[in-house]
N, C-alpha and C positions, 0 to 999 in steps of 0.2 A: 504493500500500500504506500502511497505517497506520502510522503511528511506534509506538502503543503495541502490545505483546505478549500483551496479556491478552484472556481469551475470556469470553463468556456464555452459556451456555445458557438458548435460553428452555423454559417447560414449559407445556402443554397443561393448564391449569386443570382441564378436563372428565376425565383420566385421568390427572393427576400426570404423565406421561410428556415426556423430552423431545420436541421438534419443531422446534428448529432452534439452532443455535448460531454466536454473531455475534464480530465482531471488536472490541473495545474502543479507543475512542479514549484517546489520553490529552492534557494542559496542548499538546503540542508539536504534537498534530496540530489544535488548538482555536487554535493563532496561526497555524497555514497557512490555515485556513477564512477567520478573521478575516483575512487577510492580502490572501488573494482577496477576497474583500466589499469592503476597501479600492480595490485599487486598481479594480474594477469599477464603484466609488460616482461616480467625477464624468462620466461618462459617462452611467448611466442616471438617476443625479440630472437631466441635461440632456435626458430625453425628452418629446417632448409626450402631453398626458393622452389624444390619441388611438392613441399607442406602446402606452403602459401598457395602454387598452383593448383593443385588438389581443393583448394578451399575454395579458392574463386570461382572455380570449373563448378564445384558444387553451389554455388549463391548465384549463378550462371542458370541453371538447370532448376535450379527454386523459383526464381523471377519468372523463368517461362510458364513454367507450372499455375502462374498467379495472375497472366500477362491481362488477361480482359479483367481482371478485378482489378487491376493498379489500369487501367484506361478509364473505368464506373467509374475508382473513385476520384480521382483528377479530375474528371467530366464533371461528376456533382459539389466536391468541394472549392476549386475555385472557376467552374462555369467552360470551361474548354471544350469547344464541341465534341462531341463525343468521336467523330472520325478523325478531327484532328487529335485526340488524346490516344488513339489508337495507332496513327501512321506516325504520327511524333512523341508527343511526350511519354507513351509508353515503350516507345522505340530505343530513344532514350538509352533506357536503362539496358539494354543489349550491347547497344553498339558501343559504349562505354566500359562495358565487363571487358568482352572480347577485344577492343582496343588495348584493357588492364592486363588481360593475359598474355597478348601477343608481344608485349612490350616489356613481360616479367619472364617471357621465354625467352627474349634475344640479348636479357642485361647482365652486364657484368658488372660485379658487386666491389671488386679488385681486379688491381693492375697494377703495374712500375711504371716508373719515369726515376730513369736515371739507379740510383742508387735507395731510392724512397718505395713502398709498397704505400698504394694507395687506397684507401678501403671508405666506402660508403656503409653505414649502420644508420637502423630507425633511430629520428628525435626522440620515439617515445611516446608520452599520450597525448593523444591530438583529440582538440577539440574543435568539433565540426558544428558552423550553424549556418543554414540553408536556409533561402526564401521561398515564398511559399508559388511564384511565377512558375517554376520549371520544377515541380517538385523532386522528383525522383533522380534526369539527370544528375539535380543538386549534389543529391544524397549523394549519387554515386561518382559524379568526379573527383568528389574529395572520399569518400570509403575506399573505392579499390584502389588508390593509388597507396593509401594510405595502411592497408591490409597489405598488398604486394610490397612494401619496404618493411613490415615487421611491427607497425604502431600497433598500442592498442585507441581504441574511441571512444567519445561523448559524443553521439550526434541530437543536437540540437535544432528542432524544424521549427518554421513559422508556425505561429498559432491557427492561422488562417486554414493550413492545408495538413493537420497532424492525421487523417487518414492513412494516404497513400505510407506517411512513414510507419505510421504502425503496422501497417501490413509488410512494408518491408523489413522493420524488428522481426515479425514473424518467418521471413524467411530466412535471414542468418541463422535462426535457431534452428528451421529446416535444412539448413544447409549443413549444420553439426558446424558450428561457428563457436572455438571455445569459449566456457565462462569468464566474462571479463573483458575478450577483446572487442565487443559491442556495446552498449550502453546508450539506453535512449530516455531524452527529459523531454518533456512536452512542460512548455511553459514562455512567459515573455521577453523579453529583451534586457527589460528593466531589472530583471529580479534573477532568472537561469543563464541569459544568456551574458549578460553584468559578472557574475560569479564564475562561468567559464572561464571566459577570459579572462579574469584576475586570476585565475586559482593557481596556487605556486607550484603544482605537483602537474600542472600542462604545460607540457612545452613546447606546444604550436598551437594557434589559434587559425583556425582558416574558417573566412566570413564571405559570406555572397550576401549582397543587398545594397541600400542606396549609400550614398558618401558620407552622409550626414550620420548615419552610423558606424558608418564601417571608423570614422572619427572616434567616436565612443570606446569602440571596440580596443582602436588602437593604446585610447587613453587608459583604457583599464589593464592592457597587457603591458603594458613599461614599465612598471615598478618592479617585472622578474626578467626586462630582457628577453621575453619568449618572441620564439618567432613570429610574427604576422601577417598570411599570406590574405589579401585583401579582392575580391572581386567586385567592384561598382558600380557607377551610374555612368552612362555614356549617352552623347547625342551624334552618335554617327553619322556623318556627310557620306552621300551619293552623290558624285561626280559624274555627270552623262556629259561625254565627249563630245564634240561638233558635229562628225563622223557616225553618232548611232544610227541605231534603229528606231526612233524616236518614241515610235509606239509602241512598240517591244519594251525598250529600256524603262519608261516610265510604267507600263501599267506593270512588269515584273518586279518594278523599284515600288509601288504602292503596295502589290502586295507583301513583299516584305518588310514595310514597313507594317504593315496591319497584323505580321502573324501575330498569333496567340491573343488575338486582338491591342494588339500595340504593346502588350508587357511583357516587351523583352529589353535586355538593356545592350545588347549590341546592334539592332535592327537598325537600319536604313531612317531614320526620320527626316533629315534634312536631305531633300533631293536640289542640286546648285546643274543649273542649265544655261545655255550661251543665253544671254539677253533676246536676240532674237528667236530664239524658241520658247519663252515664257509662254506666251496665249496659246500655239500650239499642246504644249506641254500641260499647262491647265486644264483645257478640254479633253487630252486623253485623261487624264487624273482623276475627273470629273464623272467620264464615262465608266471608268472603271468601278469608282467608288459607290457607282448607285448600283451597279450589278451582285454586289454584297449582298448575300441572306443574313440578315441578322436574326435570330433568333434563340429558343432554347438549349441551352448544352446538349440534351436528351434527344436532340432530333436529328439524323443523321444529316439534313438539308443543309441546317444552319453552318455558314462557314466564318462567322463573326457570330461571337457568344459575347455574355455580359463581361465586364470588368468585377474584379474580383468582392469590392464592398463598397459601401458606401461612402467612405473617405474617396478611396480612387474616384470614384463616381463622378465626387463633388470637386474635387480637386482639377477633374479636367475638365468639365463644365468652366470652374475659371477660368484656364489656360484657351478656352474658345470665346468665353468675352473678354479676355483681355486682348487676345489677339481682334479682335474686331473694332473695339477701339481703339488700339496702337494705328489702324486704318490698311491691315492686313486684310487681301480681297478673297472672301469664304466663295469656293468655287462648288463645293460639295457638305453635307450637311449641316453642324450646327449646332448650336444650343441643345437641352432638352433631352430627354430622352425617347428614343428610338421607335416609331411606330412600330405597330399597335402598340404596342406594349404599357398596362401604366404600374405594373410590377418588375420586378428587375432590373439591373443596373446594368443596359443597353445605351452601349453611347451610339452616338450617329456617327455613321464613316465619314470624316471629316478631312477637307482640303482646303488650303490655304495655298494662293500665288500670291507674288510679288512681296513677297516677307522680307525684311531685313534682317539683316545679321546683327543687328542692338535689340530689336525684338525680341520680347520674351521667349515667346513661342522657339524660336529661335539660337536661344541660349541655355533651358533650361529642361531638364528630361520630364515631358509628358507622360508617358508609359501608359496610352490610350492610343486608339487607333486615328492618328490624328497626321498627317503629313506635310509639312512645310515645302514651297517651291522656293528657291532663291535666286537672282539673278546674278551671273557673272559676266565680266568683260573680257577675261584671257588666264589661260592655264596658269600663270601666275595668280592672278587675283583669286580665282577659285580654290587655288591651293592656301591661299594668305586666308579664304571663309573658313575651309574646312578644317583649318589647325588652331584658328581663333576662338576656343575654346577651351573651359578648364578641364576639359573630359579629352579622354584618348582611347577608347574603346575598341572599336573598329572604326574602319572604314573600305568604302565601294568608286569603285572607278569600271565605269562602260563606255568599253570605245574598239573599234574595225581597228585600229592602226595599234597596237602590240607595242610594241617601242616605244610609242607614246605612252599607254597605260601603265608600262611597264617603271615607265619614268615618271609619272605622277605616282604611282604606288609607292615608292621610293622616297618619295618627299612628305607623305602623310604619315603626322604625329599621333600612331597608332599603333596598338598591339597585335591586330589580323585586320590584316583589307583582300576583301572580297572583289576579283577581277571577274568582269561580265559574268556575273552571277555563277558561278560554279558549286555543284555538288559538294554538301557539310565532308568536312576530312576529318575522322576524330582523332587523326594522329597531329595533328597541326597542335599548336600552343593557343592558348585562349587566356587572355590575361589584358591590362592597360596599362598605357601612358599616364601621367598627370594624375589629375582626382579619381581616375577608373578604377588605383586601384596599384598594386603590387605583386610580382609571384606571380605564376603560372600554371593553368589548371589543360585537361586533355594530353593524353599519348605521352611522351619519353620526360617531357619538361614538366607532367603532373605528378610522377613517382618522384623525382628529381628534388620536391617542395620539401616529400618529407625525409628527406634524408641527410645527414651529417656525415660529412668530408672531412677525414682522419688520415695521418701521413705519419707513416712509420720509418723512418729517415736511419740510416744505417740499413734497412732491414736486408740488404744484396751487399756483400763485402766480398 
């Protein structure tokens, strides 16, 4: 049973209504988790990497076994249409194991240079806390890497989405995941997630969410020097080149801005196009964006689901009147929420041309489905928008000329840029620049976070 007494309800995005209600951790039940993680660390610290493989392999073959129930409960807890929580976010969690395995088959742990033997060992307990946007991937960029180096864990999920994780507590334990190298709190920021990261017996703290926390976060882990691998808030520029395909690049650029209904924090939201392509590029925008279903998670039609609660809701409602009155021209919906509907927290597919780059809208991460057009004068200027920013997240460059894009990709102040839209790699690094963020999550540079570089000098005589 939990030590703390407090409840949460969560609530069904799609109908306002409750749909389940969870038990709240609190600081006392977060040193029992940590407690366990300890004493279970020198022992699976001591396995060999064909252990760890065996384990993964097994938490691999758990997930599948559960794969439409972790798609239900993403679809009802935070509103994701239910075919996109199937083709994506419950995909997810696959191609992420198997990226952990494949990359825990090819690593070497030790090697020389020179006279020195060089040797990688786990930090130790690592404490994980996830947002509730991408639930599961969450979970899992930071668990398997963090399993495949020998940690033990605390993972700690948003309150908003504690479903899908408790289902997945339940398959490390189907997977025969020993006692102690798992551990999961369900609780808030303020109180679990606060105490994570201070706690002197964790020695990495790895956080997904917006800046203004992951701040917090950091501030609470300084006092022990713990590592702090940081994932953040990004407003990523899309670069459409002179040379596109105009209507191609834009309506492929809207819908990635719009997946997961705008809340994602690497997506495309700033689209910057030559000046004489604005009104062109508007009206594809425009066309696209009313071809959206919006509607319930539960219905396989709907390909824009609600936002995840009422704060979000209301929060990007401002971010579309302030942009209206800044005198940013609304090419596609609007205010209000989302016909029919007068339940759920259905924003309207929303576009904006001729936005400036001092504009809110424009500066500041919306995480609704909402996309900015911006006008540039020349590959320089466009590159001087898209780095004028305190975020470094990603970014996107679309253009027929190769050597061109090649050489603007080059120059954006970013973690991953996305060239003419190509297929997710999960071996690539996922991480940011500036406010986005620290460390590195996905494939060789996500094991990499939690490990400790040791140099035995003498060790070849």
């Amino acid at each position: 049973m939990p030590h703390g007494t407090e409840t949460f309800t969560v609530i069904n995005p799609s109908t306002e209504k409750a749909c389940a209600a969870i038990a709240m951790g609190d600081a006392t039940d977060v040193d029992r988790a940590v407690d366990a993680a300890k004493r279970a660390l020198p022992e699976f610290m001591a396995t060999s990497k064909s252990q760890r493989l065996d384990l993964l392999r097994s938490i691999l073959a758990a997930y599948r076994n559960h794969y439409e129930e972790f798609a239900q409960l993403m679809s009802l807890e935070m509103g994701t249409p239910i075919t996109f929580a199937r083709e994506a976010q419950a995909m997810r969690g696959v191609a992420h194991l198997t990226e952990a395995i494949s990359v825990l088959e090819a690593f070497d742990f030790e090697w020389s240079e020179g006279t020195t033997r060089m040797r990688l060992e786990p930090i130790g307990v690592c404490g994980l806390i996830t947002p509730w946007n991408w639930p599961v991937n969450q979970i899992v960029v930071k668990l398997a890497p963090a399993i495949a180096a020998g940690c033990t864990t605390v993972l700690k999920p948003s309150e908003y989405s504690p479903l899908s994780s408790m289902l997945f507590a339940r398959i490390m334990d189907e997977a025969g995941t020993p006692a102690g190298v798992f551990n999961l709190i369900l609780g808030d920021g303020q109180s679990t997630g606060a105490r994570l990261a201070e706690h002197p017996d964790v020695a990495m703290v790895s956080f997904t969410g917006s800046t203004s926390a992951g701040i917090e976060v950091a501030r609470c882990a300084a006092p022990t020097v713990k590592r702090v691998a940081q994932e953040l808030g990004g407003k990523s520029a899309n670069i459409l080149l002179a040379d596109v395909d105009l209507e191609q690049a834009v309506t492929k650029g809207l819908a990635a801005c719009f997946t997961n209904a705008g809340q994602s924090c690497s997506i495309p939201t700033r689209m910057l196009v030559p000046r004489a392509l604005m009104a062109r590029a508007a009206d594809i925008a425009a066309q696209a964006a009313s071809e959206y279903i919006v509607g319930p998670a539960d219905d396989p039609k709907s390909n824009l689901g609600p936002v995840v609660n009422e704060r979000q809701f209301e929060s990007i409602q401002a971010f579309i009147s302030g942009a209206i009155a800044e005198g940013a021209i609304l090419v596609a919906g609007g205010s209000g929420r989302a016909a029919p509907y007068d339940k759920g927290y259905y924003v309207r597919p929303t576009v904006f041309s001729d936005v400036t780059p001092e504009m809110r809208v424009a500066r500041e991460e919306i995480f609704g489905p909402v996309l900015v057009i911006i006008a540039y004068d020349s590959i320089d200027h466009a590159v001087e928008i898209a780095n004028g920013t305190k975020y470094g997240l990603a970014g996107y460059v679309q253009g027929k000329d190769l050597g061109r894009v090649h050489d603007v990709a080059r120059r954006l102040q970013a973690g991953t840029i996305h060239l003419n839209y190509p297929p997710a790699d999960f071996s690539a690094a996922f991480g940011g620049y500036k406010q986005s963020g620290n460390g590195r999550e996905w494939g060789k540079a996500g094991l990499m976070e939690y490990l400790e570089l040791k140099s035995m000098v003498g060790f070849h005589h």
